[in-house]
C-alpha positions, 0 to 999 in steps of 0.5 A: 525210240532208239534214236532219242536213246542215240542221242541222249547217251551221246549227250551223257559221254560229251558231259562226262568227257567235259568234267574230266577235262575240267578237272584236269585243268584244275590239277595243272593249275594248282600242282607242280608238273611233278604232282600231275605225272606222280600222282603224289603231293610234296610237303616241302614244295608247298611249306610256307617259308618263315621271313627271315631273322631281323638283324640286330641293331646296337647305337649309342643315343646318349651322348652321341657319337663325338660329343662334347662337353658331356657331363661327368656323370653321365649314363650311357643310353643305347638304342637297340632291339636285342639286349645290351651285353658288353660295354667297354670304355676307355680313357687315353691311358687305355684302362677300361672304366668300370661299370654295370649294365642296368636292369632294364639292358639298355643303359650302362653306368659307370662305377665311378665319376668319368674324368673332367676334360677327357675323350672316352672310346667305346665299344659295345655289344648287343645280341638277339636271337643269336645275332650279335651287333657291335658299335664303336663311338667317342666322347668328350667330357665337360670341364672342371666347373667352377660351382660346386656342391658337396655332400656330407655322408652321416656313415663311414666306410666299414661301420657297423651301424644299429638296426635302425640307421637312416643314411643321411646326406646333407648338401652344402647347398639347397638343392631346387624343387626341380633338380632333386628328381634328377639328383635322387636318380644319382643316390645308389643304397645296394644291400644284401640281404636286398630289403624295401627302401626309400628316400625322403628329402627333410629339406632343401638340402637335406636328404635320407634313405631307410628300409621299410622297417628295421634293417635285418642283423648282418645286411651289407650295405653299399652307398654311392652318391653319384653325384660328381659334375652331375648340375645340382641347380643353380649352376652348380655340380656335384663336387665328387662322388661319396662311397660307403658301405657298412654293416648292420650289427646286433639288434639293440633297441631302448625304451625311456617311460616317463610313468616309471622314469625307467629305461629298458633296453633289449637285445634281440627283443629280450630284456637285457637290463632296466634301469632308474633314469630322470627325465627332463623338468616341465619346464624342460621336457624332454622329447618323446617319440622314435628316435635313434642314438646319432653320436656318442662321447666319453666326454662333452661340455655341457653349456646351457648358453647354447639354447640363450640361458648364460651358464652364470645366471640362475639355473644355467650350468657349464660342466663336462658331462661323461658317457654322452649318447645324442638322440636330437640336434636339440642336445638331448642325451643319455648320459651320467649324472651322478649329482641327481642319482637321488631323484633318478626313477621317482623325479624328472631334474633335468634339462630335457636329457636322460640321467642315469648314474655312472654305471648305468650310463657307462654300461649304456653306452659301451652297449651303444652303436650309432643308428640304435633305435631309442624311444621315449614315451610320455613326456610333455613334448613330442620331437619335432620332424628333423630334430634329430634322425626321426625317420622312424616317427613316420608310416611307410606310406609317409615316408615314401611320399617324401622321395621326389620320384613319384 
């Protein structure tokens, strides 16, 4: 018995005498030599190190590093995994160009339309996370083309305008289908207080900017067609650059009713004056729908050879006309007309314009600031899209859909 004890404690310490060693090993293999004669576990020894920052990386793309023949209107598109922050280009007289960098801070747009035939130098800088990258670059501009299409701007620099103005642009040349995108990318409307707009092409080379609804008293507002050496389709370019910027003055609006043949006009949504008016015959309706006033003269001759009915013959005319206010291309007005004050609030006489008397026209049209809405209500005939500035006779969702940017 005693030796089966012998060998059974025997067996017992070789086994416990294995598992220390094992152990043993297992503590050598996976810890420092300064863990095994300590005893202790260091943090810092076995912390995971974090890859280091990526640098930052800064290219111009558009237009490339020594090109050539680079159109006047060009942007600059940069390549870059941090966020553009400094752009400086300079023409041979060393001035730097003005300029912004663009919301999504890749793409920077010059202030104004680079010079034909020039070489511009640039420097710029990106940065991320605390890393900063710089690039350097030259270019040459285009030449002066010998096609160009203009713009005609329906507001001059410092106007104050009516609530409802349109921005209105006309091309002197159509413009394609598959340009106006591009050409529409090049029409700047900035305004503060910042309110919802959109573009809406009435034609080939027609085009017009309004708010979603009226503009709010006070707003500023900055245009810019940049346009200048931009291709406008057929090989023309962009004769230049148009500027301006205006004001949004008090809100003034009118209603013509043909049930009453009465205008109202308010201030700020108040009744401000009414009046007796005649609108235009059956024979000659005048145009209801949402209008807005597009011009305004003390003095116009009126000559009905202009729509084919000579001033000489039965019912024409040809006379000077006072205290003009246009709402249609077509040639209606408000205006005085002291011959049909007898009708005026109980019989339509006239052509398709609005009478008043001479004091009421007058008063009207001291009171009236291009772009002020005017509205006219049950008549015969409604107004055609274009026949004036009819930009209000459209839902917001119908205006929207005639931008070509979808």
């Amino acid at each position: 018995m005693s030796g089966v004890t012998m060998r059974a404690v025997r067996t017992s310490r070789v086994k416990q005498v294995g598992v220390a060693v094992l152990a043993l090993g297992l503590l050598a293999a996976c810890s420092t030599g300064q863990e095994v004669a300590t005893g202790k576990f260091s943090p810092a020894a076995n912390a995971i190190k974090s890859p280091p920052k990526p640098a930052t990386t800064l290219t111009l793309s558009k237009p490339a590093n020594k090109a050539t023949k680079v159109l006047t209107s060009s942007v600059l598109t940069f390549a870059t995994n941090g966020t553009l922050e400094t752009v400086s280009l300079t023409g041979p007289d060393g001035k730097p160009v003005p300029g912004n960098v663009a919301s999504d801070k890749k793409t920077w747009v010059p202030a104004k339309q680079l010079a034909y035939s020039t070489t511009y130098k640039l420097t710029a800088t990106a940065s991320q996370n605390g890393r900063k990258a710089t690039t350097k670059s030259t270019f040459s501009t285009m030449g002066k083309p010998g096609s160009i299409t203009g713009a005609d701007l329906y507001v001059n620099d410092g106007d104050t305008v009516g609530i409802g103005l349109p921005i209105v642009v006309e091309f002197t040349n159509s413009i394609p289908k598959s340009q106006r995108a591009a050409v529409e990318r090049r029409l700047f409307v900035t305004s503060t207080p910042a309110v919802e707009g959109s573009w809406h092409w009435f034609g080939a080379s027609e085009i017009h900017y309004r708010p979603r609804a009226y503009w709010p008293t006070g707003t500023k507002v900055s245009v810019r067609l940049a346009i200048g050496g931009l291709p406008m389709g057929k090989g023309n370019y962009g004769k230049r650059d148009r500027f301006a910027t205006f004001t949004v003055g008090r809100a003034v609006t009118s209603k013509v009713v043909n049930k009453d043949k009465t205008m109202y006009v308010y201030k700020d949504g108040k009744l401000i004056r009414k009046f007796p008016i005649s609108l235009g015959k059956r024979s000659t309706p005048t145009s209801s729908g949402k209008m807005v006033a597009m011009e305004k003269a003390y003095e116009k001759t009126f000559d009905s050879g202009t729509f084919g009915l000579p001033a000489d013959s039965p019912g024409g005319y040809r006379q000077k006309v006072y205290y003009d206010v246009r709402f249609t291309w077509g040639g209606e007005f408000v205006h005085a007309a002291p011959w049909s004050v007898g009708s005026q609030g109980s019989t339509n006489v006239s052509h398709g314009c609005v009478n008043a008397s001479t004091g009421n026209a007058s008063w009207f049209y001291e009171q009236t600031l291009k772009g002020d809405p005017i509205e006219v209500v049950g008549t015969e005939a409604h107004v055609q899209k274009g026949n004036g500035w009819t930009d209000w006779e459209m839902t917001w969702a119908q205006y929207k859909a005639g931008s070509a940017i979808k």
